[in-house]
C-alpha positions as CSV (number, residue, x, y, z in Angstrom):
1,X,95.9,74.8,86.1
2,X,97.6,78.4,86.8
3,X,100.2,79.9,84.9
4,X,103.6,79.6,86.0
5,X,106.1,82.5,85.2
6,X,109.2,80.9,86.0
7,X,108.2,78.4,83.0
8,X,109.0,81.5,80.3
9,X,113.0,81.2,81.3
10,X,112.9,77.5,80.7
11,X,111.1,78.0,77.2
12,X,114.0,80.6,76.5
13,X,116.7,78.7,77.4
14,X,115.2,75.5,75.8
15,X,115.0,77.6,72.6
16,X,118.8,78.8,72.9
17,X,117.6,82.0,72.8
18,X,118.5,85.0,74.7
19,X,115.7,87.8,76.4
20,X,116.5,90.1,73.3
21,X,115.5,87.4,71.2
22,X,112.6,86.5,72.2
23,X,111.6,90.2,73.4
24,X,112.0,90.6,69.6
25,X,110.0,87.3,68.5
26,X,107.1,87.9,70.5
27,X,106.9,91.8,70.2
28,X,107.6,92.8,73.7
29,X,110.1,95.6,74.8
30,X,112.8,93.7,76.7
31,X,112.1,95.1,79.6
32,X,108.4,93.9,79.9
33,X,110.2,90.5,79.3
34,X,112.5,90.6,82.1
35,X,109.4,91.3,83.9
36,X,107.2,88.9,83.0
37,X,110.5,86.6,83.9
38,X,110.2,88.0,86.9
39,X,106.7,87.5,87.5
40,X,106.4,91.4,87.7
41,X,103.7,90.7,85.0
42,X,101.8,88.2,83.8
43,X,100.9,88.1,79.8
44,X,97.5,88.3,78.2
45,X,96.2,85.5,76.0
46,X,97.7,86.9,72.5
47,X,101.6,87.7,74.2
48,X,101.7,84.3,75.9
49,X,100.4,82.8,71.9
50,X,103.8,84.7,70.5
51,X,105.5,83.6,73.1
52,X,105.0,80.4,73.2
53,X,105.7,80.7,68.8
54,X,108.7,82.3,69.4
55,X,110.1,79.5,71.6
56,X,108.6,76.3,70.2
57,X,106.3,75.3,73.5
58,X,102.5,74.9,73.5
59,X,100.5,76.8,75.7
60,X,99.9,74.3,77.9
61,X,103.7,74.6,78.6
62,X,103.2,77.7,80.7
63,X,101.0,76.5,83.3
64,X,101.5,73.8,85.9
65,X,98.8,71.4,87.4
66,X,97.4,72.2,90.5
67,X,97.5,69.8,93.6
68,X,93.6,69.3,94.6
69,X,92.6,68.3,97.9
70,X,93.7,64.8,98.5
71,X,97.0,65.3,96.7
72,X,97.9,67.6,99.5
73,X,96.8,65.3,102.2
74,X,94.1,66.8,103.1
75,X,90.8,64.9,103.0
76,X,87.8,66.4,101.0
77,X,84.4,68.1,103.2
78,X,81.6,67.2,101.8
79,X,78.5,70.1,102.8
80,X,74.9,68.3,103.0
């Protein structure tokens, strides 16, 4: 799993909430949020928590699942 940034805007706009709002929500300056919107920045544990409060999304929300080896097409090497 890795975090994906561009899942905070979708949380936002999911929420009907603007960046102010949710700035406010999760105790960020609105800058920093633009940024971490941006993926300028990624948050810590306890911003992504009030983050994810402030919009009504889990955690897991944020991140995506990575592709492993034979989802990409590529076949697995086994060392012996």
């Amino acid at each position: 799993m890795r975090y994906e940034h561009r899942r905070l805007r979708r949380a936002r706009l999911d929420a009907k909430l603007t960046a102010a709002e949710v700035a406010r929500r999760a105790g960020v300056q609105l800058g920093h949020w633009k940024g971490l919107e941006a993926g300028v920045y990624v948050p810590n544990a306890g911003t992504l928590a009030k983050i994810a409060s402030a919009t009504g999304k889990a955690i897991g929300f944020f991140y995506v699942k990575q592709p492993g080896p034979k989802q990409q097409g590529r076949q697995s090497v086994v060392a012996l």
